[in-house]
C-alpha positions in Angstrom: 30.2 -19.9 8.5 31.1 -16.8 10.8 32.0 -14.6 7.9 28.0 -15.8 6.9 27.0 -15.1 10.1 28.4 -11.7 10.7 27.1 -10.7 6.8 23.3 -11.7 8.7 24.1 -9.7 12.0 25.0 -6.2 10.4 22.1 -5.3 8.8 19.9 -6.4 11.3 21.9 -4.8 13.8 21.7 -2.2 11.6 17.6 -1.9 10.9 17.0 -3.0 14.5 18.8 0.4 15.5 17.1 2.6 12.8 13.7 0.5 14.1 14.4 1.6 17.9 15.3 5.0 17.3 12.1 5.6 14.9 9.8 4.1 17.8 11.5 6.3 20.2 10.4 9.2 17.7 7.2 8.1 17.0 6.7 7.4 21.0 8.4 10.9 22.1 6.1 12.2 19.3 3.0 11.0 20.5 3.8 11.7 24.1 4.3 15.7 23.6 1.0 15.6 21.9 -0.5 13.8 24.8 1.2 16.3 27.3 0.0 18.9 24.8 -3.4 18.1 25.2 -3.3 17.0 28.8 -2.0 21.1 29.0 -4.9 22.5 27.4 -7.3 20.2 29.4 -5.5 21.7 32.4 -5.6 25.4 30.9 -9.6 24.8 30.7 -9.9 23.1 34.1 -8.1 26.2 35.7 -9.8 28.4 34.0 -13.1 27.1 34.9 -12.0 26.6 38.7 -10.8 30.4 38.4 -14.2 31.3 37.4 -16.2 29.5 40.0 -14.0 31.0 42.4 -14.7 34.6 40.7 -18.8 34.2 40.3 -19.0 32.5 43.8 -17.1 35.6 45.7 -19.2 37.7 43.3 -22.6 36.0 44.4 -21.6 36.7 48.3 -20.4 40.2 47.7 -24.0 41.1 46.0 -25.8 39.5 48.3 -24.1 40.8 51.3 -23.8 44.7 49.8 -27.6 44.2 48.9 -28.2 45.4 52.7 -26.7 49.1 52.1 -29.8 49.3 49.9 -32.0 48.7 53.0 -30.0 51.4 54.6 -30.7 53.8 51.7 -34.4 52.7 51.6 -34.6 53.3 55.7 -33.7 57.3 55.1 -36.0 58.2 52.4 -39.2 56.6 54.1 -37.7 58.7 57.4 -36.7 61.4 55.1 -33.0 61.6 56.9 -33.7 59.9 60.3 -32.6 56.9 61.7 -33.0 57.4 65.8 -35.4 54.1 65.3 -33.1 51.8 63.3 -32.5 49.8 66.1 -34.8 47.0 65.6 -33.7 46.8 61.9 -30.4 46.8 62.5 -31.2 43.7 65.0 -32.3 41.9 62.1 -29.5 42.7 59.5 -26.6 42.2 62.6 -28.1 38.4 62.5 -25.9 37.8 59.5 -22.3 36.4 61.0 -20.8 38.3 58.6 -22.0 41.8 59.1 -20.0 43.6 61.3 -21.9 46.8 61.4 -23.7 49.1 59.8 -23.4 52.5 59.8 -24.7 56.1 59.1 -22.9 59.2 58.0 -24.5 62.3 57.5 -22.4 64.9 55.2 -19.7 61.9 55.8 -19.1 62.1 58.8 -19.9 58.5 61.2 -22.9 59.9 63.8 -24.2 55.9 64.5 -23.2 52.3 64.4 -24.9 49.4 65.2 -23.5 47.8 67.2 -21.6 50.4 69.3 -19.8 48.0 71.3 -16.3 47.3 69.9 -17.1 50.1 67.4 -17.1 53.0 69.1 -13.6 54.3 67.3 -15.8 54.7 63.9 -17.6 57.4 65.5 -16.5 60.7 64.3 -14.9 59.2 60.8 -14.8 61.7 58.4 -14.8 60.2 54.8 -13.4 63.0 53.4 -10.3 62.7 55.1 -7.1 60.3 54.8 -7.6 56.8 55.5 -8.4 53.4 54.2 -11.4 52.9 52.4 -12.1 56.8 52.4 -10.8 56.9 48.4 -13.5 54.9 48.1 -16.3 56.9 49.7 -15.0 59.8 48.3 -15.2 58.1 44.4 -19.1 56.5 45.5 -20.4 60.4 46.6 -18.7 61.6 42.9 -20.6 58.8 41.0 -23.4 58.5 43.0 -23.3 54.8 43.1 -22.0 51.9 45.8 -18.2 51.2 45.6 -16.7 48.5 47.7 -13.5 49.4 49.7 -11.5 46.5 50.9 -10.2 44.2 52.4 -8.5 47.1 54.7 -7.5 46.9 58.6 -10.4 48.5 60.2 -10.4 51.8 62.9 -11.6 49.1 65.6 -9.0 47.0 64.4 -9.4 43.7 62.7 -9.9 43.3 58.7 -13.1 44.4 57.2 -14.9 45.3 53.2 -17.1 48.0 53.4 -19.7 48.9 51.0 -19.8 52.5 50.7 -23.1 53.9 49.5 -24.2 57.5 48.7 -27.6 58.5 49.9 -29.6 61.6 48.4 -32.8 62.9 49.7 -35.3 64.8 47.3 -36.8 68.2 49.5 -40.4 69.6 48.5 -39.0 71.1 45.6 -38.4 67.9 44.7 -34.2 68.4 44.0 -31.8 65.6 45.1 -29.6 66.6 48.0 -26.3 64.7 49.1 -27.8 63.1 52.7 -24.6 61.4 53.5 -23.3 57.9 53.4 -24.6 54.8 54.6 -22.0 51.7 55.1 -22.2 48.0 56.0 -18.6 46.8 57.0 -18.3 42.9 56.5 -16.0 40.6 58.6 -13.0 39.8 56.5 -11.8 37.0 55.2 -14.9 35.2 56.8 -17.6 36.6 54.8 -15.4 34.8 51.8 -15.1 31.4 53.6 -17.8 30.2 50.9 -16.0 30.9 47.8 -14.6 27.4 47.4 -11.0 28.3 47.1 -10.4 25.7 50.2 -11.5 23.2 47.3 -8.5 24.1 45.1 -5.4 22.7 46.5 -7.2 18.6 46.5 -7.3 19.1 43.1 -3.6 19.7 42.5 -4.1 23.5 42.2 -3.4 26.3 43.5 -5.4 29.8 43.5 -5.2 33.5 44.6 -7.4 36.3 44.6 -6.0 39.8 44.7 -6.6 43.2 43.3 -4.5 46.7 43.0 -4.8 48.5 46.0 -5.7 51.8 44.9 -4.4 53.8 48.6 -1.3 52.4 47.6 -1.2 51.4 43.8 0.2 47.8 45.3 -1.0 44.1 44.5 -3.0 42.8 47.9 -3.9 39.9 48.4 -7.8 39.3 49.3 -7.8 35.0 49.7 -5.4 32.7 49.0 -5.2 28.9 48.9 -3.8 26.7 52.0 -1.0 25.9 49.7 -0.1 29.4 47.7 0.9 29.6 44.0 4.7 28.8 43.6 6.8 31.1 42.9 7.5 31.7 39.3 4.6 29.4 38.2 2.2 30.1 34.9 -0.8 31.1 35.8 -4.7 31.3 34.5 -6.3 34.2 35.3 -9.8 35.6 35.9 -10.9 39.3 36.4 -14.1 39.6 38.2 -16.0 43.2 38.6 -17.8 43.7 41.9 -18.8 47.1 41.5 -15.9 49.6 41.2 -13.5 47.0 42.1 -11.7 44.3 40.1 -10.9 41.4 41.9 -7.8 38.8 39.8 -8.2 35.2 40.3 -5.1 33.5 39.6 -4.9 29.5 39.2 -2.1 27.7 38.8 -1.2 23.8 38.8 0.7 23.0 42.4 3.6 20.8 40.6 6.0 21.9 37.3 4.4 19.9 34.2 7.5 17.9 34.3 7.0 16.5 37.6 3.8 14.6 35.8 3.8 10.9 36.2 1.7 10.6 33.2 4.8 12.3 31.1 7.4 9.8 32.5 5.1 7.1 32.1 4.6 8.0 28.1 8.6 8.0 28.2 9.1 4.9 29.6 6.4 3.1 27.2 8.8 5.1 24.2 11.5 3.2 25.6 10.0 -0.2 25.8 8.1 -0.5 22.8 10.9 0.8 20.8 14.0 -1.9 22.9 10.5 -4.4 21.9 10.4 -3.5 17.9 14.3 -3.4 17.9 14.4 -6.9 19.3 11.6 -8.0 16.9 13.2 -6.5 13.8 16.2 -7.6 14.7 15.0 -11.0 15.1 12.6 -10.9 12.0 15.6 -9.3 9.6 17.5 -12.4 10.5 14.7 -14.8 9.4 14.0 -12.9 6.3 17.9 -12.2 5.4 17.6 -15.8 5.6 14.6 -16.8 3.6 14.5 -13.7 1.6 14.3 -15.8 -1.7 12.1 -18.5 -0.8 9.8 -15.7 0.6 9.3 -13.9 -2.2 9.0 -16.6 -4.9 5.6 -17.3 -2.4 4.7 -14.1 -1.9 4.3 -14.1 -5.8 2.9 -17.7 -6.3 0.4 -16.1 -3.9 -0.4 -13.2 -5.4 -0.7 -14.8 -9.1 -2.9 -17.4 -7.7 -4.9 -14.4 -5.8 -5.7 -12.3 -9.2 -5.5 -14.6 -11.7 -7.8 -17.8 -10.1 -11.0 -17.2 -12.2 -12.8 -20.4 -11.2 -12.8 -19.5 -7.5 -16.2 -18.5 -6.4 -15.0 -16.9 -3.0 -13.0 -14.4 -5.4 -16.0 -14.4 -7.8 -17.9 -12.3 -5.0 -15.0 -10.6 -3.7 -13.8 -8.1 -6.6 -10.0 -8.0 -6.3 -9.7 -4.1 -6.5 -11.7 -3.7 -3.5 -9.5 -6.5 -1.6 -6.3 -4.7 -2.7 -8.0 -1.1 -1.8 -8.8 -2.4 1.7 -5.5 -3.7 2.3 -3.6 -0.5 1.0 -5.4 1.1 3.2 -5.3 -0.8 6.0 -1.7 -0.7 5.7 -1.8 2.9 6.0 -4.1 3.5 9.3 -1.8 1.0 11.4 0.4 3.6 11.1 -1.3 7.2 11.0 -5.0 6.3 12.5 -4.6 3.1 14.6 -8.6 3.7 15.9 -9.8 3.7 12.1 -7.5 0.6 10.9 -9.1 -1.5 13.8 -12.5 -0.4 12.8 -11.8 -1.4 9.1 -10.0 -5.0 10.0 -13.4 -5.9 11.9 -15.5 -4.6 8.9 -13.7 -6.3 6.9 -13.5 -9.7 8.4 -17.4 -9.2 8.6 -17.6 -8.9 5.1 -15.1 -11.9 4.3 -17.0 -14.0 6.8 -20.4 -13.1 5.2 -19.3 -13.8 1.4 -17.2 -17.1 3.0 -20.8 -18.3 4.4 -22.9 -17.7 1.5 -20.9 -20.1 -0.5 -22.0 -23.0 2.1 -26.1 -21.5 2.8 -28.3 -24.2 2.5 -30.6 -23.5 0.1 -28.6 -19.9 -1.2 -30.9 -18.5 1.2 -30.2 -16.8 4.6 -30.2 -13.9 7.0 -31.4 -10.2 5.9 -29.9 -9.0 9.1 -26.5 -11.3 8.4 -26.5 -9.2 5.0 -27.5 -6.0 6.3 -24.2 -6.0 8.4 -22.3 -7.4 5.5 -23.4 -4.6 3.2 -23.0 -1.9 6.1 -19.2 -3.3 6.6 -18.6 -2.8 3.1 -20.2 1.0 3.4 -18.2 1.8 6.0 -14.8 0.5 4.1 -15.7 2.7 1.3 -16.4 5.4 3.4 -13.3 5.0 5.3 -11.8 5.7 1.5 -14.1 8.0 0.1 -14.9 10.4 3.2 -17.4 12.8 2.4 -17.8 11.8 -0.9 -19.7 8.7 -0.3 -22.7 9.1 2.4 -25.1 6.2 3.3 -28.4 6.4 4.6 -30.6 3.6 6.4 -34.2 3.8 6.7 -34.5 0.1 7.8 -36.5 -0.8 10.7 -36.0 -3.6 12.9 -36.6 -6.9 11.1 -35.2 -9.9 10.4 -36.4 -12.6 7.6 -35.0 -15.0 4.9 -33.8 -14.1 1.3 -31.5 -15.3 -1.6 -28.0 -14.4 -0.3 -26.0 -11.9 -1.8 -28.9 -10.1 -3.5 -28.6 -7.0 -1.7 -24.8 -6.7 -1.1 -24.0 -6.6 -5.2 -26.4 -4.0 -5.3 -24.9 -1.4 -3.0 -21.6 -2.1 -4.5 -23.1 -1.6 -7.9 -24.6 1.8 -6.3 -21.2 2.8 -4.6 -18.5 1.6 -7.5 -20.7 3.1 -10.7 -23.0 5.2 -9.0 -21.5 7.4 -6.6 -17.5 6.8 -7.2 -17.7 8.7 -10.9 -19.7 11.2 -9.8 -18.0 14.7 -9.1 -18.5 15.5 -5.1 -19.9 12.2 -4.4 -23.1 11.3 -3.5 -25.6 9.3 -1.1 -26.8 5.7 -1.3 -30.3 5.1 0.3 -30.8 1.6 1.5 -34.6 1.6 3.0 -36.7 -1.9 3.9 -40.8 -2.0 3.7 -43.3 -4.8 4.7 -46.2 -5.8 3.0 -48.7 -8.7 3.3 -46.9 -11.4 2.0 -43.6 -9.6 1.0 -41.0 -7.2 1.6 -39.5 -4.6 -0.8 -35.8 -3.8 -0.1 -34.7 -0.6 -2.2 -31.5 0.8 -3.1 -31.5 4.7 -4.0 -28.3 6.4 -5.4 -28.0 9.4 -6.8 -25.6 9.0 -8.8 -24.5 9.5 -12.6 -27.0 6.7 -13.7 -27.2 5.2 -16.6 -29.5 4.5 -20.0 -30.9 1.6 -18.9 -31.4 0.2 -23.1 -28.1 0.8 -24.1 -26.9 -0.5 -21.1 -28.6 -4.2 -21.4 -26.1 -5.7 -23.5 -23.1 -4.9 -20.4 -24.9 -4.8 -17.4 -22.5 -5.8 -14.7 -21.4 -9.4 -13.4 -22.7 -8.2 -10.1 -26.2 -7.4 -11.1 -27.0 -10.3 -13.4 -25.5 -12.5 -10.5 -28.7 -11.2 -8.5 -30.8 -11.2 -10.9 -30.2 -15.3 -11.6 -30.1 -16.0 -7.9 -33.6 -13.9 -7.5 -35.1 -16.1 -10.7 -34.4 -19.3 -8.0 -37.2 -18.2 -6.3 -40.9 -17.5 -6.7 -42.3 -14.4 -5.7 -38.8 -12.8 -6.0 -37.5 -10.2 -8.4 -35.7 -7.0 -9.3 -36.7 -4.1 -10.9 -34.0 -0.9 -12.0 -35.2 2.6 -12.8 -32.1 5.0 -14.0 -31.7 8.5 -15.6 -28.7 9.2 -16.8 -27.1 12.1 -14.4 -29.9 11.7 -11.8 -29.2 8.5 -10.4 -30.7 5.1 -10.5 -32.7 3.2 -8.0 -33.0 -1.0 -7.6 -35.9 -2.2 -6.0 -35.8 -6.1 -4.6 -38.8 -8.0 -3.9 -38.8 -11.4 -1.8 -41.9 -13.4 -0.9 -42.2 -14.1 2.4 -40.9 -18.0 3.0 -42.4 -20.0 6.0 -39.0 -21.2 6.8 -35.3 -21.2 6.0 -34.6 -22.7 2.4 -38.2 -22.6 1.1 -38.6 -22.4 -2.4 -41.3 -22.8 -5.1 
């Protein structure tokens, strides 16, 4: 009896190992693509952050330049003067972020507003060394505004300066160099709207910086509460502001390994393949034990399943499909979980629709019953066929009685000799219209059709089938129109019955 036992216990032991360590695999598998994914959703989300981040410092920076411009325009209505930009200057010195604005004829500072805690600026020359004066000196060559900054100011403090060229036209009308004009913003302040104080909540990190070109080193303009760790990935954004190019960096506050999400995945690896171990293990044992009896049912059951001709269930149920659908089946549990569910509930719809119209009082029933019966069979074959088999529904929203199983063997008529010999496919058109006192149900394929005199004498099971049940019932019929290679189209006609089971 041991020697029995121990024969049972090896193999199982045995597939309950191979079971585990292919659920591990499987589970390991799925949770690198999940991390995969969960990286490039995390790629996007920086990269999106790192844009914001650029376009909003981009958005203050123009706005706040904008005001050299007012400068510019101030000189050429005074031709050159500004003794009276006083009350202006009032009004642009309103801004918390301005600092001052200056002027510098032939680039040299001769007024600031304000004066007070300015009053080392005056005298500048731009030409000369100093920060922010490679800057000036590039804007006079170009003859356009550069930005110069972040950089520690004369007065002291940090500031960005816009630096912009003025020229002045004389009566000849020639464009002289006037000087520069200059509005110096408070720094980091003026950037306190960016959003980068939003990063770090969101498990990020961010940095803005650029190439100082005074000393060819990486500065740093903003940075998050929390800075970038050291030797971290990171997404980056280049933003132009003018003759600058500002870097925002963005990258995720914790190592990818420190996700909970990743150790969760592993955990579930573990547990679901210790849980199919223990279950194969178990189930080997069973079926080491009733291997023989098993199998002599299996077959009794599949004998009785293909070879039971008097059944009427199986009469309506062709045993290809059934076999089809269950091959298949078999094969999404595995590879497409999503798409197996979907077909087990189509099919159980379409068992429990063919299961029902065995027992309808009267044969007659439901058009919306078979509706979802004949979509759940559609989708099945789809689910096989892919983009060879597309269904179209031009059916509005109506519900009324008919001879079951009239419409179903029609579509699979369509599908199976219709559309499934047909090179590339094709497209079954199931449309509904009313009419006084009936309703005209049509099925359209385009499919390889067929000569409808030759094919009299072997018309399918399925259609004869409808056309008996339709002959039940007055008012009711069927009519075919084919062309061989074109396609064939079935047109159903019910009369409109007071109530459920009427019949004349």
């Amino acid at each position: 009896m041991n020697q029995r036992v121990q024969l049972y216990r090896r193999p199982a032991f045995t597939r309950a190992c191979k079971v585990f360590l292919l659920a591990l695999l499987v589970g390991l598998s799925l949770t690198a693509y999940i991390e995969k994914n969960r990286a490039q959703q995390e790629q996007e989300r920086m990269g999106y952050i790192a844009r914001s981040i650029g376009s909003g410092a981009y958005e203050i920076m123009i706005s706040e330049m904008s005001k050299t411009r007012v400068l510019e325009a101030y000189l050429i209505q005074t031709g050159g003067e500004y003794a009276g930009f006083d009350r202006i200057a009032g009004i642009l010195l309103q801004d918390d972020y301005v600092r001052n604005v200056l002027f510098a004829p032939d680039g040299i500072v001769d007024k600031v507003f304000p004066l007070a805690n300015n009053e080392a600026v005056i005298g500048l020359n731009m030409y000369g060394e100093g920060a922010g004066n490679k800057e000036a000196q590039a804007a006079i060559e170009k003859k356009e505004l550069y930005i110069a900054g972040p950089f520690e100011l004369i007065q002291g403090g940090l500031g960005i300066a816009g630096r912009l060229p003025v020229f002045l036209r004389d009566e000849s009308g020639a464009s002289n160099f006037w000087g520069i004009v200059s509005v110096t913003l408070v720094f980091p302040d003026v950037l306190s709207e960016s959003g980068i104080d939003r990063v770090n909540p969101q498990g990020f990190a961010c940095e803005v910086w650029r190439i100082n070109p005074d000393t060819g080193v990486r500065q740093t303009i903003l940075e998050s509460e929390q800075p970038i760790p050291e030797g971290r990935t990171t997404v980056d954004y280049q933003q132009t502001l003018y003759n600058a190019v500002w870097t925002v960096s963005v990258a995720p506050l914790r190592p990818w390994y420190a996700s909970s999400s990743l150790w969760l995945s592993i955990g579930l690896s573990l547990l679901v393949g210790l849980l199919a171990a223990l279950g194969i293990y178990n189930a080997e044992k069973l079926r080491l034990l009733k291997a023989e009896e098993s199998h002599r049912e299996i077959q009794r059951l599949q004998e009785q399943l293909e070879y039971e001709q008097g059944n009427m269930l199986l009469s309506q149920i062709r045993s290809h499909f059934f076999y089809h659908t269950l091959n298949s089946l078999q094969a999404l549990i595995v590879l497409q979980p999503d798409a197996a569910y979907k077909m087990a509930g189509d099919f159980s719809r379409y068992l429990r629709f063919n299961l029902d119209s065995v027992t309808a009082d009267g044969g007659v029933g439901s058009f919306r019953d078979e509706l979802r019966a004949v979509r759940a069979y559609a989708d099945i074959n789809q689910q096989q066929l892919g983009d060879r088999l597309k269904m179209v529904y031009d059916i509005p929203d109506a519900d009324f009685q008919i001879p079951l199983l009239t419409i179903q063997p029609v579509v699979e008529n369509a599908i199976l000799h219709g559309i499934k010999p047909k090179v590339g496919g094709g497209t079954v058109t199931l449309s509904l219209e009313e009419f006084a006192d009936s309703w005209r149900v049509t099925v359209d394929d385009d499919g390889v059709g067929f000569d409808l005199e030759s094919a009299k004498a072997k018309e399918s099971i399925g259609l004869e089938n409808v056309r008996q049940r339709l002959a039940r019932f007055s008012g009711c019929g069927m009519r075919i129109i084919s062309i061989p290679g074109t396609g064939t189209k079935v047109i159903l006609t019910y009369k409109k019955f007071e109530k459920i089971g009427e019949k004349q």
